[in-house]
N, C-alpha and C positions, 0 to 999 in steps of 0.2 A: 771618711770618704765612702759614699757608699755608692757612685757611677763604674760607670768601667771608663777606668783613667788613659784609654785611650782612643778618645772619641772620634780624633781625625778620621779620615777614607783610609784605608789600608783595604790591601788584597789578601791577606793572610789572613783568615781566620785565627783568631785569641789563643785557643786552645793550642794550637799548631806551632805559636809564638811562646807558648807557654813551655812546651814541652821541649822547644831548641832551647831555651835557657837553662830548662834544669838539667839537659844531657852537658850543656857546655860548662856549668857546675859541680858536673859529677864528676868531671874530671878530664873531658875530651874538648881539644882546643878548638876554635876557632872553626876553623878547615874541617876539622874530623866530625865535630857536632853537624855541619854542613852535610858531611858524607853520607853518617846515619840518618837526618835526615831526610835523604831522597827515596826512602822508601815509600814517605808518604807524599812529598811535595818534592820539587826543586827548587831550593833556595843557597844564596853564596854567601860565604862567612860573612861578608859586609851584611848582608841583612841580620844575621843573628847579632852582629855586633851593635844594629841600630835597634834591634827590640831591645837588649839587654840596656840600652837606652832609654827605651820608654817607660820601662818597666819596674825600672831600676829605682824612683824615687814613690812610685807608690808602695812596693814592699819596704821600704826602708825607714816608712811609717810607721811600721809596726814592729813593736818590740817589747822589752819585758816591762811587767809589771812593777812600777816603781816600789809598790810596799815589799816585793820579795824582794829589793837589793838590800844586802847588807854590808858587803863589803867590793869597793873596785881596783883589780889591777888596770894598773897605766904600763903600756911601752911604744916603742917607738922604734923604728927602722928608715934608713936613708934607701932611699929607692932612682933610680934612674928614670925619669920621665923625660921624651923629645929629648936623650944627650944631655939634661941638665939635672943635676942631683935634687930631690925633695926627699918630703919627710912625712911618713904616715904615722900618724897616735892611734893607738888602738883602745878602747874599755874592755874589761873581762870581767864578769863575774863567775868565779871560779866554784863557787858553791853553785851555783843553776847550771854551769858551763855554757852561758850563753854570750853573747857577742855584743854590747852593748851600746857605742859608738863609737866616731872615728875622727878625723881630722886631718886636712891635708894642708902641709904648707912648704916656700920654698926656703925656710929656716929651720934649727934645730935648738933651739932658744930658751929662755925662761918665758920670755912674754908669749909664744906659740905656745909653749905646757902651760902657764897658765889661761890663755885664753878659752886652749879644750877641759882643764879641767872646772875654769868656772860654768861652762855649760853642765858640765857633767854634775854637779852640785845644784845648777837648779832645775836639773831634769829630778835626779835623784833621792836631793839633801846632804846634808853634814854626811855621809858614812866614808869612813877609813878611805884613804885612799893610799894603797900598795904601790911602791915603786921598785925599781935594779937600783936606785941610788944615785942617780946620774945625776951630776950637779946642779940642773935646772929644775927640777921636782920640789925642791926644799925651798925655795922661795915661791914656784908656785901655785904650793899648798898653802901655804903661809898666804900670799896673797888672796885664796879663795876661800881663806879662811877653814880649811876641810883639814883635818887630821893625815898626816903624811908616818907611813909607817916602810919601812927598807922591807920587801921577802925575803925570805933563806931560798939557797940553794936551786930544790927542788921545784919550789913555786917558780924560780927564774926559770928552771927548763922549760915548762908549761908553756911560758908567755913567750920565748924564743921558737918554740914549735911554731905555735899559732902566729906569731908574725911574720918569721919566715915564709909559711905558706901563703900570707897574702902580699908579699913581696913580691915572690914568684909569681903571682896570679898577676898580679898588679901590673906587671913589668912586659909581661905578655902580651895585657890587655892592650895597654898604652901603643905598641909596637905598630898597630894597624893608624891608627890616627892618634900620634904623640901629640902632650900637651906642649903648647907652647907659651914662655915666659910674655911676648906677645901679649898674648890676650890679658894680660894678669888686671889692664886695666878695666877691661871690661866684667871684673871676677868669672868669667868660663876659664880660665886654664883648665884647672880642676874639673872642671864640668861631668867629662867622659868618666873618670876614674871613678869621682864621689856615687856616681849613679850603679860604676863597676862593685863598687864596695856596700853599696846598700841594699843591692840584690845578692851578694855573698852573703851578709851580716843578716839575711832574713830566712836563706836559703840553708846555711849553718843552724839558727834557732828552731827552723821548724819543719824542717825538711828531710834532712838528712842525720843519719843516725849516728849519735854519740857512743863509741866505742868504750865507755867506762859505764855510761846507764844504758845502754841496749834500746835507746829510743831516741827521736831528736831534745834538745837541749830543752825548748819550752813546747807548751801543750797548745795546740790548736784546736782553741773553743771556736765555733762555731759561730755565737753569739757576739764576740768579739773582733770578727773576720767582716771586711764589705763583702756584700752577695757577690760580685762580681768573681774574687778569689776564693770563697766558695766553691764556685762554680767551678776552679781550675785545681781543687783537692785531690780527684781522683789522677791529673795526668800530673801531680808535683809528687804522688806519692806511688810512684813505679817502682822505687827501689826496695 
């Protein structure tokens, strides 16, 4: 993609959109991202909530390099969406510490793990795939054909941090406009959250600084960025 992915009329200048997502990433909700923003503009949570909309499936584009994965953890948390219990699958590759993909559904199943991890094999290929052991994992690896291996311990801690956090986030997010079972036939249930998650999962790899390497998770080439984000490097990299 190399336009600026969002071409509709809006009144908000890009940059201005840019910068409410990465304050509300950094860790200030909704409302508060609102608040510091009125230094430069006025704008209400609802708007931030609808760029991180917009915005949300073009960063989500962009991710790591398949030849650098070597190996992936898989986990999963039940999350409260609209009053109705789902389930978020998360990827990690723990050697880049980067965020890899996701999955959302309102099961916790063999054929749900298998469906995300057959994606994740043909984004990736055959490499290991790490699980806690939970009883749907083992058939579906076995179904995606990918090598299925249990973590010890510590590696579980890791994948328990990083899920919980986007539980919490998730749960949050959903809170202003929950998803509703509803729409499931139209596939938007999901809609708001997956866009929530793909702007995390970009804003995590290349944004914000990994506390074990002193830098974000993956490297931002320039060469491999649309102009358009680019253009929005200097106000993603405040922190």
């Amino acid at each position: 993609m190399t336009a600026d992915p969002i071409q509709i009329r809006r009144r908000t200048p890009l940059p201005v959109m840019a910068y409410a997502v990465y304050l509300h990433f950094s860790g200030l909700s909704l409302r508060r991202a609102a608040r510091a923003l009125r230094l430069i503009i006025s704008r209400s949570h609802v708007s931030i909530w609808r760029w991180v909309q917009r915005l949300g499936p073009a960063l989500g584009s962009i991710g790591a390099d398949p030849r650098e994965v070597r190996r992936i953890f898989v986990d999963e948390t039940m999350v409260d969406l609209g009053g109705t219990p789902a389930w978020i699958w998360v990827a990690f590759e723990p050697d880049l510490h980067a965020m890899l993909d996701f999955h959302v559904s309102w099961r916790g199943n063999s054929i749900d793990a298998y469906l995300f991890i057959r994606r994740l094999v043909h984004k990736y290929g055959r490499v290991p795939i790490y699980t806690d052991g939970a009883p749907w994992y083992a058939d579906a690896c076995r179904w995606a054909g990918a090598e299925h291996v249990v973590y010890d311990r510590p590696l579980r801690n890791l994948m328990e941090r990083m899920v919980q956090y986007l539980k919490e986030g998730t749960e949050a997010f959903d809170d202003l406009f929950p998803a509703r079972k509803s729409r499931l036939a139209s596939g938007r249930a999901f809609e708001h959250v997956l866009n929530w998650l793909s702007a995390f999962m970009f804003m995590h790899n290349f944004v914000f600084e990994n506390g074990d390497l002193g830098r974000p998770p993956l490297e931002w080439k320039e060469e491999g960025m649309p102009p358009w984000l680019n253009g929005l490097r200097p106000i993603l990299s405040l922190g």
